[in-house]
One Martini backbone bead per residue (centre of mass of N, CA, C, O) as a GRO file, in nm:
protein
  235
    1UNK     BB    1  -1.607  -0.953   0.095
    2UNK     BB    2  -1.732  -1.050  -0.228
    3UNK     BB    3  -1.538  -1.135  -0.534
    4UNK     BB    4  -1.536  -1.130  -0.920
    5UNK     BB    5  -1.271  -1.188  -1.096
    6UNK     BB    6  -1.117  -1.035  -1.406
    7UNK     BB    7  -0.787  -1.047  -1.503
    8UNK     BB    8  -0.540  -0.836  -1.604
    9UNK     BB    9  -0.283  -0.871  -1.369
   10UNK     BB   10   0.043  -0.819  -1.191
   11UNK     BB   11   0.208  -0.722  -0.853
   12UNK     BB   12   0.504  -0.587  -0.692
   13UNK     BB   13   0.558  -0.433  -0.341
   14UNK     BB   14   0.695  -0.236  -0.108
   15UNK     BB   15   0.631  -0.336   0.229
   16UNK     BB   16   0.521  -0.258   0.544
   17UNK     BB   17   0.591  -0.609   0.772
   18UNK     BB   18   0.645  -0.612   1.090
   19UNK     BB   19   0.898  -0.401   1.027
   20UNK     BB   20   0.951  -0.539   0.716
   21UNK     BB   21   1.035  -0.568   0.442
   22UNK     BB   22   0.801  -0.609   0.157
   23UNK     BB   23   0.667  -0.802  -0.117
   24UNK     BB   24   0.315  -0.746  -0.242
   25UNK     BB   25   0.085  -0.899  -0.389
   26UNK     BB   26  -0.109  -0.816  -0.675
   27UNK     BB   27  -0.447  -0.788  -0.804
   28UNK     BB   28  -0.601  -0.719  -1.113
   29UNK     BB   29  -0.932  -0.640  -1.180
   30UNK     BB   30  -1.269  -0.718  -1.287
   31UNK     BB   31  -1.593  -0.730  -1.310
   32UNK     BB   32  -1.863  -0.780  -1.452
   33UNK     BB   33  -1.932  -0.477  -1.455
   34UNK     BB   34  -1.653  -0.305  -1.416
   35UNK     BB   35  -1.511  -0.325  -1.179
   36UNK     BB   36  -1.210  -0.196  -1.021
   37UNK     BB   37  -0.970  -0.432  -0.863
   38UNK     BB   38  -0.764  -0.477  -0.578
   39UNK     BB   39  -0.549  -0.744  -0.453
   40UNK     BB   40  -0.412  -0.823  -0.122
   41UNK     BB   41  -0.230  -1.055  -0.059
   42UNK     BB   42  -0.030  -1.249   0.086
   43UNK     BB   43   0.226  -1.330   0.242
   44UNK     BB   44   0.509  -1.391   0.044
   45UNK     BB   45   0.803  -1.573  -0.042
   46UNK     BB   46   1.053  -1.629  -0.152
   47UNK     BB   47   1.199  -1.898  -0.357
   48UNK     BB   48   1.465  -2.130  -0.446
   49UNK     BB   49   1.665  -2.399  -0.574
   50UNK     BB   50   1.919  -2.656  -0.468
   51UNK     BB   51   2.153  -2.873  -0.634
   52UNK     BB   52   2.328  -3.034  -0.390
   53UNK     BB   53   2.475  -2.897  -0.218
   54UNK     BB   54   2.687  -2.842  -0.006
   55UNK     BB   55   2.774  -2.781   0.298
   56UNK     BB   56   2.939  -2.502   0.279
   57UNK     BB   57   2.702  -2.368   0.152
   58UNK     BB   58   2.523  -2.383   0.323
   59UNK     BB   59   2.659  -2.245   0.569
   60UNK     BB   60   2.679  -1.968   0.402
   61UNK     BB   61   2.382  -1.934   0.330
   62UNK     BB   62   2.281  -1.853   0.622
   63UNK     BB   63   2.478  -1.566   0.634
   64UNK     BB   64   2.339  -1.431   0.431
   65UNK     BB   65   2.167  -1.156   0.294
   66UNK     BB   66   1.841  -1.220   0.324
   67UNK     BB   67   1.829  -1.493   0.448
   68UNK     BB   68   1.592  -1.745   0.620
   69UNK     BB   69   1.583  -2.031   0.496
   70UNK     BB   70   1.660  -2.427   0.536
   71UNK     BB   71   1.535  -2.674   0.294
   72UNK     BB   72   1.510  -3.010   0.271
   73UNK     BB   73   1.467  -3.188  -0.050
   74UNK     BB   74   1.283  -3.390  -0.280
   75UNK     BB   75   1.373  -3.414  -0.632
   76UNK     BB   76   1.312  -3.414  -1.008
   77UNK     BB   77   1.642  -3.436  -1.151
   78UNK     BB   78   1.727  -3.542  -1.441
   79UNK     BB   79   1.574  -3.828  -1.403
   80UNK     BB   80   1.615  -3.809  -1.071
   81UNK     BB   81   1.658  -3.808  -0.729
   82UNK     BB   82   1.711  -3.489  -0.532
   83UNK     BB   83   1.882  -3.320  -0.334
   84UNK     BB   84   1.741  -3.003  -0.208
   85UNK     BB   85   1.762  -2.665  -0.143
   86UNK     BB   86   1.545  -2.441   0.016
   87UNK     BB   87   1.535  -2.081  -0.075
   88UNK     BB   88   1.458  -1.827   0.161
   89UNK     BB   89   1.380  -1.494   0.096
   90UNK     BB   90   1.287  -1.133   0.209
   91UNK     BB   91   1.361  -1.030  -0.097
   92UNK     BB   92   1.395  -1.005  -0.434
   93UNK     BB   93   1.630  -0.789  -0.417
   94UNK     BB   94   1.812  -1.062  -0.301
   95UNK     BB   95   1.855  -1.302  -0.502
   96UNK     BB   96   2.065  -1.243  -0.726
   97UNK     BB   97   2.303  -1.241  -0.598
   98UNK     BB   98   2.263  -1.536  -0.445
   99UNK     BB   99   2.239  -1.647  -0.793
  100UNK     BB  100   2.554  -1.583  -0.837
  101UNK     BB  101   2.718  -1.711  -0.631
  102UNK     BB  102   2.600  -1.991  -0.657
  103UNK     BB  103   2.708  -2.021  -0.993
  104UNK     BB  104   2.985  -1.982  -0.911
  105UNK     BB  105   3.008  -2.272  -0.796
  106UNK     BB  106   2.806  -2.486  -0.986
  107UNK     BB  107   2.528  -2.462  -0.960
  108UNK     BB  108   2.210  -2.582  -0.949
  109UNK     BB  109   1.915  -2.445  -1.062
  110UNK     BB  110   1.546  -2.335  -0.923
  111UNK     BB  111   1.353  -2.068  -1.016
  112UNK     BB  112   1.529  -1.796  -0.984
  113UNK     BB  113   1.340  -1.638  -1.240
  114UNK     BB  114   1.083  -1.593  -1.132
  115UNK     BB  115   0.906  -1.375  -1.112
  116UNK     BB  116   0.709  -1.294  -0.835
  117UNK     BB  117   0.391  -1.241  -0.936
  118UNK     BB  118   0.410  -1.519  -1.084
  119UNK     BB  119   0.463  -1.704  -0.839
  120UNK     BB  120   0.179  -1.673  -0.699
  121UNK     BB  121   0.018  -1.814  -0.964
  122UNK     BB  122   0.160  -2.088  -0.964
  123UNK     BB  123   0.125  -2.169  -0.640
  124UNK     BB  124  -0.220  -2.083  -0.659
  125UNK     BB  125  -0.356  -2.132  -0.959
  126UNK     BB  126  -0.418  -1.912  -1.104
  127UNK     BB  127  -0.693  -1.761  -1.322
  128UNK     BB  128  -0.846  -1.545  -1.483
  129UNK     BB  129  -1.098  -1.634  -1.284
  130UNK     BB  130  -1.164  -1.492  -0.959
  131UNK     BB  131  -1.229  -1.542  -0.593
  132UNK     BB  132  -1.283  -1.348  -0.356
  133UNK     BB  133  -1.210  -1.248   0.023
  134UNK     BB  134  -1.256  -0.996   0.221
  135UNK     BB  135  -1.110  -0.658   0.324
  136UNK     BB  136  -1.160  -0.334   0.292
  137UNK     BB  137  -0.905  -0.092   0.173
  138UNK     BB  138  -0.696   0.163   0.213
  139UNK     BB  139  -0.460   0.311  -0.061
  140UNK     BB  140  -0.339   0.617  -0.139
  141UNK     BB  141  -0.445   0.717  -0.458
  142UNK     BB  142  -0.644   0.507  -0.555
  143UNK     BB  143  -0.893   0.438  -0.731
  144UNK     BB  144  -0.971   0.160  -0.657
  145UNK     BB  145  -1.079  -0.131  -0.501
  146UNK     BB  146  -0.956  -0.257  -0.210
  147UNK     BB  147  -0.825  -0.574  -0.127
  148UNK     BB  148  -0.801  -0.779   0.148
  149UNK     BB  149  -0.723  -1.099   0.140
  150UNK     BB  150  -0.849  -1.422   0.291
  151UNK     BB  151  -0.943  -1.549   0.008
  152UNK     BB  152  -0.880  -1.794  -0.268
  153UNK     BB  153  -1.091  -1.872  -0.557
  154UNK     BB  154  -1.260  -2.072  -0.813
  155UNK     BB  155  -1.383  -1.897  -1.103
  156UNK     BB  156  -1.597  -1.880  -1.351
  157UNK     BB  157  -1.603  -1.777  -1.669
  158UNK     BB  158  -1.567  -1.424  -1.740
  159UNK     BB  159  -1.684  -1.149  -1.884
  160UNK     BB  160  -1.563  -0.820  -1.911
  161UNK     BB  161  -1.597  -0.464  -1.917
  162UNK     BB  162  -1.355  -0.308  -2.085
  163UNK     BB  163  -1.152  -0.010  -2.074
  164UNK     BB  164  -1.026   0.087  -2.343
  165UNK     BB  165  -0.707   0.258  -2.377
  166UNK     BB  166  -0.569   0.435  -2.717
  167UNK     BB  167  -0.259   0.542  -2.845
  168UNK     BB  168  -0.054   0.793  -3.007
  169UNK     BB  169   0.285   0.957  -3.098
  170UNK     BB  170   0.422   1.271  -3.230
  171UNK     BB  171   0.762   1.320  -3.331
  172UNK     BB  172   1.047   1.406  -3.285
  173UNK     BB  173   1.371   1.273  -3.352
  174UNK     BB  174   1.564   1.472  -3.275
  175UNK     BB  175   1.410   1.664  -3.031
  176UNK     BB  176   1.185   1.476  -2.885
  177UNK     BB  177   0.937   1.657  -2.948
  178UNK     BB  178   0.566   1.630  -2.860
  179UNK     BB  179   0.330   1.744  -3.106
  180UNK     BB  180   0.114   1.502  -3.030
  181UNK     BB  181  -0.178   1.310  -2.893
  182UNK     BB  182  -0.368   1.013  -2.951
  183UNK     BB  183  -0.712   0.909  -2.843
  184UNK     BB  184  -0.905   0.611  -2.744
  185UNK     BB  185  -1.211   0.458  -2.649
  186UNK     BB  186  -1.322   0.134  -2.515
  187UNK     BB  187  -1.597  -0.069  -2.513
  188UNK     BB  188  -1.869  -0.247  -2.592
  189UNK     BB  189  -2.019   0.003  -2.723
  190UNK     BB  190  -1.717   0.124  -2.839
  191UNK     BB  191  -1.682   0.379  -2.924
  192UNK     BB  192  -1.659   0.690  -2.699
  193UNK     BB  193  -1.364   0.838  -2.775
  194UNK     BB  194  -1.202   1.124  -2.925
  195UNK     BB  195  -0.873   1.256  -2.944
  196UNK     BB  196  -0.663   1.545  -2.972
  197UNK     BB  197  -0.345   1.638  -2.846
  198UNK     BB  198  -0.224   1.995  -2.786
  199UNK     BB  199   0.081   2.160  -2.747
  200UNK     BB  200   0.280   2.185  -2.523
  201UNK     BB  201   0.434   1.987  -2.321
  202UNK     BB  202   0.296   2.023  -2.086
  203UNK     BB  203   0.039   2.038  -2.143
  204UNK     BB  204  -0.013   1.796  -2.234
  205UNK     BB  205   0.077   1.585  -2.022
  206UNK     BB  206  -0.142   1.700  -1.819
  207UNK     BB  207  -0.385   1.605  -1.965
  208UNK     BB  208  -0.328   1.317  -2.012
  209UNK     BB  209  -0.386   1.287  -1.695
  210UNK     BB  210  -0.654   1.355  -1.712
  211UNK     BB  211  -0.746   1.134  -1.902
  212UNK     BB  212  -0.716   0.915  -1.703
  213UNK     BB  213  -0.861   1.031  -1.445
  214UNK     BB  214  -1.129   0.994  -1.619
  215UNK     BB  215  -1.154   0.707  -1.759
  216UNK     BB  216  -1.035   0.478  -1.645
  217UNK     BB  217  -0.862   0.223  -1.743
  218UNK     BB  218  -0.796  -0.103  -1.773
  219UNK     BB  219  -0.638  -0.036  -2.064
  220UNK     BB  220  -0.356   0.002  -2.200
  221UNK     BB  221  -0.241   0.113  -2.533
  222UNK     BB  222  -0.074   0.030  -2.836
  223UNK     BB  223   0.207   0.074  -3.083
  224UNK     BB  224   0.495   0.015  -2.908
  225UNK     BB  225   0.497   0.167  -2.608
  226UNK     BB  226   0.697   0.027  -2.454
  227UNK     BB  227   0.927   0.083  -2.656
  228UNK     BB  228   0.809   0.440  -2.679
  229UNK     BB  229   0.600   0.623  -2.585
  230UNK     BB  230   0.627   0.574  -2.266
  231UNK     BB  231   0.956   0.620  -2.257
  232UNK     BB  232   0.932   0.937  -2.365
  233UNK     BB  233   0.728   1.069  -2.142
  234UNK     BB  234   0.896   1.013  -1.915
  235UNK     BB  235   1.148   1.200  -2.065
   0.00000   0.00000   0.00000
């Protein structure tokens, strides 16, 4: 299959892969048509670097649990070219550690905090627009068509009608009791649904939960919803 879509996010989960527990980074994206792909990219290796360590150091980080291998190159930094070991680990969330013990040594580090799924758009230039090819593939539970790529390629820059879904939460302050929901869709035609959810909690939350696997928007949204509405559904 070959799609043309214009990116909305990035993510990355661990999956089995050839036996070992990996992260693999997702592209999700709409087509010019409003169609939803999820994009499964190739595996990426984490990796960061380390500026001249010690040969001891060197020798202890090979020994490290999670560190797949060390490749040494040359780097310009801070002014002038420097040895550097660049660090490959099984899985990001083996890098911490590792990341800590290393500046406990006095070592600079380089790359070693920018999340993984950021780490796959900037080693491979993604932009806005991608072109994907590859096989789809079923993935259980997913609402959207799921692409095992075999190539991304850079395409021309275009818009997507996106369905975007805005809510809203009215609660108790005291006893953090939820007692409606608002919320509304938009597409390029406008607004096409607006509703007040209320009645019990578990209630409320079970609509809500019909309200997405029906709409299925490609955006959810609000004011502030990160820092309280979110967390609050949540708890």
């Amino acid at each position: 299959v070959d799609y043309s879509i214009r990116l909305l996010s990035a993510a990355s989960c661990t999956e089995e892969v050839h036996g070992k527990n990996r992260n693999m980074v997702y592209l999700f994206g709409t087509t010019k048509d409003g169609e939803a792909v999820a994009v499964r990219t190739p595996l990426l290796m984490p990796y960061f670097q380390v500026v001249e360590p010690p040969k001891d150091i060197c020798e202890s980080l090979e020994k490290k649990d999670g560190v797949e291998k060390l490749e040494t190159l040359d780097l310009w930094v801070d002014g002038k070219v420097k040895k550097c070991t660049k660090v490959t680990v099984s899985h990001p969330g083996k890098v911490p550690k590792i990341r800590e013990w290393l500046k406990n040594n006095d070592l600079k580090l380089l790359a070693a905090d920018i999340p993984f799924h950021h780490r796959y758009l900037y080693d491979n230039d993604i932009g806005g627009c991608v072109r994907v090819r590859g096989k789809e593939i079923r993935k259980e539970g997913w609402s959207c068509k799921v692409i095992e790529v075999v190539e991304v390629l850079p395409s021309e820059s275009f818009e997507s009608d996106f369905k975007i879904l805005s809510f809203d939460i009215e609660n108790s302050i005291f006893e953090r009791t939820i007692y409606c929901l608002s919320y509304c869709i938009k597409t390029s035609e406008g607004y096409t649904h607006e509703e007040t959810l209320h009645g019990d909690e578990e209630k409320l939350l079970n609509d809500f939960v019909k309200v997405i696997q029906k709409h299925d928007p490609d955006i959810i949204t609000g004011y502030n919803i990160d820092g309280y509405d979110l967390p609050l559904l949540v708890e």
